[in-house]
DOTISE-195329 format. One record per residue (C-alpha): x, y, z. Coordinates in Angstrom, 2 decimals, always signed. Layout:
REC        xx        yy        zz
REC         X         Y         Z
...
//
This chain:
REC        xx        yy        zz
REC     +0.00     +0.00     +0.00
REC     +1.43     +3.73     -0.90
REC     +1.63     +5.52     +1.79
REC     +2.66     +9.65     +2.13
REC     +5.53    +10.28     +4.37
REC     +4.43    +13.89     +4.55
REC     +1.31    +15.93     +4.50
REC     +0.07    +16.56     +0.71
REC     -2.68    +19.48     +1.51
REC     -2.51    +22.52     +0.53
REC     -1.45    +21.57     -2.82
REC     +2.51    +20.53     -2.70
REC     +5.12    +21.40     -5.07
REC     +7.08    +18.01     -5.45
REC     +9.93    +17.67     -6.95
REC     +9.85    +15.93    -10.34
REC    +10.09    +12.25    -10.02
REC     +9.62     +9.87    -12.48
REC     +5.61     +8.57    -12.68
REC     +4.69     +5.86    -10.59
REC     +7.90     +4.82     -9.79
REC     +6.65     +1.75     -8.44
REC     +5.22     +0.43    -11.50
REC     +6.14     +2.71    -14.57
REC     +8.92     +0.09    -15.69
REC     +6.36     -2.79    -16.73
REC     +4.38     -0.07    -18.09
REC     +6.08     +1.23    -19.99
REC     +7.51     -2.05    -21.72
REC     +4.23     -2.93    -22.41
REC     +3.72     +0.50    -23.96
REC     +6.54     -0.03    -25.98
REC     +5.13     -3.33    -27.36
REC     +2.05     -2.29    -28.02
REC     +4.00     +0.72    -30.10
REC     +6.20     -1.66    -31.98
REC     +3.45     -4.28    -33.09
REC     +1.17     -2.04    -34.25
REC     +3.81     +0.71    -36.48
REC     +4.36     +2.72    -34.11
REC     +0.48     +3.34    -33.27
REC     -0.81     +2.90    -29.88
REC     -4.06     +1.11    -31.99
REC     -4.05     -1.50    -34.78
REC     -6.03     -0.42    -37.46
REC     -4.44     -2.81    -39.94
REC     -5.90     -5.85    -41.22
REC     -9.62     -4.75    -42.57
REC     -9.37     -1.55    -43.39
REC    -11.95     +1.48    -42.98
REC    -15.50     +0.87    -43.14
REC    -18.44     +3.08    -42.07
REC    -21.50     +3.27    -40.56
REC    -24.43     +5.46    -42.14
REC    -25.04     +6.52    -45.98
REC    -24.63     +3.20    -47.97
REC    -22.21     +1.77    -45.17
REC    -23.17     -0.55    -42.42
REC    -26.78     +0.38    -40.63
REC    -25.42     -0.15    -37.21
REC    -21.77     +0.02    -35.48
REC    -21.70     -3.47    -33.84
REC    -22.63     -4.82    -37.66
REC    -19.43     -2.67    -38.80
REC    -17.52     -4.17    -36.07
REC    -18.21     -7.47    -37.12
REC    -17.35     -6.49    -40.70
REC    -13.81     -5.40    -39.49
REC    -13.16     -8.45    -37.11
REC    -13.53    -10.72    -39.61
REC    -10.44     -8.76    -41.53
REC     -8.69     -9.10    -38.70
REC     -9.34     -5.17    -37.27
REC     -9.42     -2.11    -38.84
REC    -10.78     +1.33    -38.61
REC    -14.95     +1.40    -38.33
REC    -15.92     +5.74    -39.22
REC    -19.68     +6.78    -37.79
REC    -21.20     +9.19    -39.93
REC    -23.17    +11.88    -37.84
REC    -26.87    +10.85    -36.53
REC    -27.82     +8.74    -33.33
REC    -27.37     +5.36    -32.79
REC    -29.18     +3.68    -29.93
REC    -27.12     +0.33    -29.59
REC    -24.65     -1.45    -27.32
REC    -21.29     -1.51    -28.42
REC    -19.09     -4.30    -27.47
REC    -15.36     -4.03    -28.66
REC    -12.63     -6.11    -29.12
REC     -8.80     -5.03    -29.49
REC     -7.65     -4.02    -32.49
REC    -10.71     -1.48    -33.77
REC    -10.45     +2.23    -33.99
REC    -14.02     +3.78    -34.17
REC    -14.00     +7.40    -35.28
REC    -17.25     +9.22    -34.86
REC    -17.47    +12.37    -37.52
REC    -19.36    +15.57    -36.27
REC    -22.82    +14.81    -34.57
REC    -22.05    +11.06    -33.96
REC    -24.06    +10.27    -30.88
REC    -24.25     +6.47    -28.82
REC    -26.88     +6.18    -27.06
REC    -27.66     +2.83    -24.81
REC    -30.77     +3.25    -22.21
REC    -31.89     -0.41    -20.97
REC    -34.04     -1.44    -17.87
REC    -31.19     -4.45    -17.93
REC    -28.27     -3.84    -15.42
REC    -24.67     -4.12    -16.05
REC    -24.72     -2.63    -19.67
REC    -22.26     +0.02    -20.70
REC    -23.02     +1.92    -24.23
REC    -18.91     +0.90    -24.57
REC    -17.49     -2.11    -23.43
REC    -14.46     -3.41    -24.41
REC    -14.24     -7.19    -24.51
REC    -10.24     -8.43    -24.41
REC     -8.77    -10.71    -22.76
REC     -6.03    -10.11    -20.21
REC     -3.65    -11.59    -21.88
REC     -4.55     -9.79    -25.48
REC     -2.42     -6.70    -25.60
REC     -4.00     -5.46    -28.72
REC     -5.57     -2.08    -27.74
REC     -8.23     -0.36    -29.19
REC     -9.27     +3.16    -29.66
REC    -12.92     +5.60    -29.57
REC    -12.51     +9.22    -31.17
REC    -14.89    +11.81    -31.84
REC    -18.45    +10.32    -29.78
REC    -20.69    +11.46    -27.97
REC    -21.93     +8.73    -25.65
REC    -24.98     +8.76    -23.56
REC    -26.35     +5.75    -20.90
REC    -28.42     +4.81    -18.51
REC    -28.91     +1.48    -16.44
REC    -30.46     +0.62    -13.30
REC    -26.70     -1.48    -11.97
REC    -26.14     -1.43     -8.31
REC    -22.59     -1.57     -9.16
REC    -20.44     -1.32    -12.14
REC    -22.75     +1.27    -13.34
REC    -20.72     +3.03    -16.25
REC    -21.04     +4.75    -19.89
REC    -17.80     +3.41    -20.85
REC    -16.32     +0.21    -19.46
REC    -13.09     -1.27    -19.44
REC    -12.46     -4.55    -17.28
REC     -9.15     -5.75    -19.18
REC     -6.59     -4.89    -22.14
REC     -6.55     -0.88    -22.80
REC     -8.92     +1.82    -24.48
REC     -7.98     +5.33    -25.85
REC    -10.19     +8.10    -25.62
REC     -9.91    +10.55    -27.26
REC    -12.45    +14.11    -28.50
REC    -15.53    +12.19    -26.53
REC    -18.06    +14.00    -24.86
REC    -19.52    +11.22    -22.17
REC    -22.06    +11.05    -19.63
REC    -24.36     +8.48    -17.75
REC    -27.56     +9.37    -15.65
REC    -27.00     +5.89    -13.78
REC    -23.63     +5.95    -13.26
REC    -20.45     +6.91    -13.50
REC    -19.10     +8.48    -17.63
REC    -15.84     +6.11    -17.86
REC    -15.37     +3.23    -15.27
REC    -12.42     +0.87    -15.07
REC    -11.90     -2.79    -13.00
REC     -8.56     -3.73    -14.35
REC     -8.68     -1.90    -17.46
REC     -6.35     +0.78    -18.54
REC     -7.87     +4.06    -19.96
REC     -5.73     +6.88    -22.03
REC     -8.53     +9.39    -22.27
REC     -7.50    +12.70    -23.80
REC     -9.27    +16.36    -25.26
REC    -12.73    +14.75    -24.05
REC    -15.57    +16.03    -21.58
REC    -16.98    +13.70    -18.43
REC    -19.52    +15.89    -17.26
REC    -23.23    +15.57    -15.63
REC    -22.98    +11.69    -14.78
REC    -24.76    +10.50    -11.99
REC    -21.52     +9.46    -10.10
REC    -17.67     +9.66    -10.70
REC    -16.43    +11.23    -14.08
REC    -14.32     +8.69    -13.99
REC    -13.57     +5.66    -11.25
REC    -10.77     +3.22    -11.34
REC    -10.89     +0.08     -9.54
REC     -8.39     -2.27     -9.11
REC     -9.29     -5.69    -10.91
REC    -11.26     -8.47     -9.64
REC     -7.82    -10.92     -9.36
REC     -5.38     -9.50     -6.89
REC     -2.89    -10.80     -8.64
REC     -3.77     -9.29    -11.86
REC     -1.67     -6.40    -13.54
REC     -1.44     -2.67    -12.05
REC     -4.27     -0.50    -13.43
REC     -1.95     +2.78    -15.02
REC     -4.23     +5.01    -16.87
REC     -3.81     +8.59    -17.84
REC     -6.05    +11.53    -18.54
REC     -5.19    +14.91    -20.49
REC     -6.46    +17.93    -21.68
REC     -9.52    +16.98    -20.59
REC    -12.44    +18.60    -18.40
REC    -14.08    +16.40    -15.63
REC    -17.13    +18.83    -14.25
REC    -20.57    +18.73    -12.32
REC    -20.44    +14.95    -11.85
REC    -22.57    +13.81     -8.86
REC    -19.88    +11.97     -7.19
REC    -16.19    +12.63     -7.59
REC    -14.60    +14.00    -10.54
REC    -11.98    +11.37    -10.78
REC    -12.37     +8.55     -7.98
REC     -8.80     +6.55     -7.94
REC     -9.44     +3.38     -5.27
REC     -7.38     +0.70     -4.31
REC     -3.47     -0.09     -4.02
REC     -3.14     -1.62     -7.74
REC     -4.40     +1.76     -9.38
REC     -2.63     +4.79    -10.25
REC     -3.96     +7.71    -12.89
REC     -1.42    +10.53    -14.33
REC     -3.56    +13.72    -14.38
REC     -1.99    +16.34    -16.80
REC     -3.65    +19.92    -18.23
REC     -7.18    +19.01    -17.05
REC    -10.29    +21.18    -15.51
REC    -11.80    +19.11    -12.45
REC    -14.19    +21.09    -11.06
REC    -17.89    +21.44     -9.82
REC    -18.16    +17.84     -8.73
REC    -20.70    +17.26     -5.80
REC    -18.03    +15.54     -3.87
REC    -14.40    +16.18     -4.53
REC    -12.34    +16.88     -7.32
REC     -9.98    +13.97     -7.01
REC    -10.28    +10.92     -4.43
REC     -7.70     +8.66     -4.19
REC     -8.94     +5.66     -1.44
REC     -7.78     +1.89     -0.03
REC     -4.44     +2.75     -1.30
REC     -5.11     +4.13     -4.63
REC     -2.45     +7.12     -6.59
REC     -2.84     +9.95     -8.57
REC     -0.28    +12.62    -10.12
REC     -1.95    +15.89    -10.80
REC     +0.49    +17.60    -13.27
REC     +0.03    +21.11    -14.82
REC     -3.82    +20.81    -14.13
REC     -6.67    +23.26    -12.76
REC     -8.69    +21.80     -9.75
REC    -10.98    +24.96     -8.77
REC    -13.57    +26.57     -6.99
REC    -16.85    +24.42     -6.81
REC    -16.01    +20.69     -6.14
REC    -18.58    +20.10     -2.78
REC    -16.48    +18.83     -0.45
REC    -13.15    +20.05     -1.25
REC    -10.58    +19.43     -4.70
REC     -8.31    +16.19     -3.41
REC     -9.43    +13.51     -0.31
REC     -6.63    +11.08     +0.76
REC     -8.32     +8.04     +3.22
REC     -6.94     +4.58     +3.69
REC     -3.94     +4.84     +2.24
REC     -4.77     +6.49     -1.09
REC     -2.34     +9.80     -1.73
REC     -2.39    +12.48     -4.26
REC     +0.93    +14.61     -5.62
REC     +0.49    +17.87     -7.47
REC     +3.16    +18.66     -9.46
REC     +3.34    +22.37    -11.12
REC     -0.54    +22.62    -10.57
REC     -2.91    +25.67    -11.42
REC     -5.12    +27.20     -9.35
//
């Protein structure tokens, strides 16, 4: 468990470490691989080229998935419009939503994310979302999310995303690189990272940039347990019910270069059982 030899409120002014120097080696190896076996691309969009959705394409995104698995990945482009469906990915798919392309899943069935990515743990081919807007709703208890990830890794990137059930982005062993997107207005966290469900499974590392995480009902970004640790860099957290950033049972979180203002409920970091957040060259 991580645990702060000195006291981190008000904001500190660290010195500049390396990231997660606890775990930052494996991660970045695997980051490397994942560079090298897909050109250089932290996606694979190889294999079954671009196909869309809309116009004379494909009439749905999961049939356009399908198309593109059976090429062995690819690219899948979502022409503007709604599209009220479920979308289950596997690794190597890029979807890129053009302007006005809108997701939206709202089911009486629990435990349904609009995006879910469906890997194995032992698949490192990662996929990638650009350019959605994604909406939910579900009536889960738990694991109540817009976007899930449970395994293998997910880029985010220009997404606006929001749930009125749950949480916008929610991880439980997944790795999320969400960047230039808005997590606003969801019922809980803008974002949560759990640890996953084996304890002996692999660290949860996930970054978020250039981003704005706002008016959530929970937490902005909720960072819990001792596997998980989130590198926060040039993003606006702020008017979250609760805090701004929550980092629990042991759970990390950098905050580098980034604005955490005026209007988060209960204050802009909490630190209980173990869980510690550094700001490094922070804003106001």
């Amino acid at each position: 468990m991580r645990s702060s030899t000195s006291p981190i409120r008000p904001h500190p002014v660290a010195p500049p470490p390396k990231f997660l120097p606890r775990r930052v080696v494996p991660w970045l190896a695997t980051s490397l691989a994942l560079a090298v076996s897909n050109g250089g691309k932290t996606y694979a969009d190889s294999g079954g080229g671009r196909v869309v959705v809309g116009g004379k394409g494909y009439a749905s995104i999961s049939a356009a998935l399908e198309g593109v698995y059976g090429g062995g990945g690819g690219v899948v482009e979502v022409f503007g419009g709604v599209w009220r469906e479920r979308v289950v990915i596997r690794g190597g798919v890029r979807i890129e939503g053009k302007e006005g392309a809108t997701i939206i899943h709202e089911t009486e069935a629990p435990y349904e994310s609009t995006i879910s990515l469906d890997i194995s743990p032992k698949d490192n081919t990662p996929a990638s979302i650009s350019g959605l807007k994604i909406r939910h709703s579900s009536p889960s208890v738990a694991s109540n999310y817009a976007v899930r990830v449970d395994s293998g890794s997910l880029e985010i990137s220009d997404c606006d995303i929001s749930s009125t059930t749950g949480s916008a982005i929610g991880t439980e062993g997944g790795l999320v690189y969400v960047s230039r997107s808005v997590l606003s207005s969801a019922k809980r966290h803008g974002i949560a990272l759990f640890p996953p469900l084996d304890p002996d499974g692999p660290p949860v590392l996930s970054e978020i940039s250039d981003s704005v995480i706002a008016s959530n009902g929970l937490s902005g970004i909720s960072v819990r347990g001792d596997n998980v640790e989130v590198k926060v860099t040039r993003c606006i957290v702020e008017g979250n019910q609760q805090y701004g950033i929550s980092a629990t049972g042991g759970g990390f979180a950098e905050v580098d270069s980034c604005t955490i203002v005026r209007g988060n409920g209960k204050g802009s970091l909490l630190e209980e059982l173990g869980g510690a957040v550094v700001v490094r060259r922070s804003g106001k």
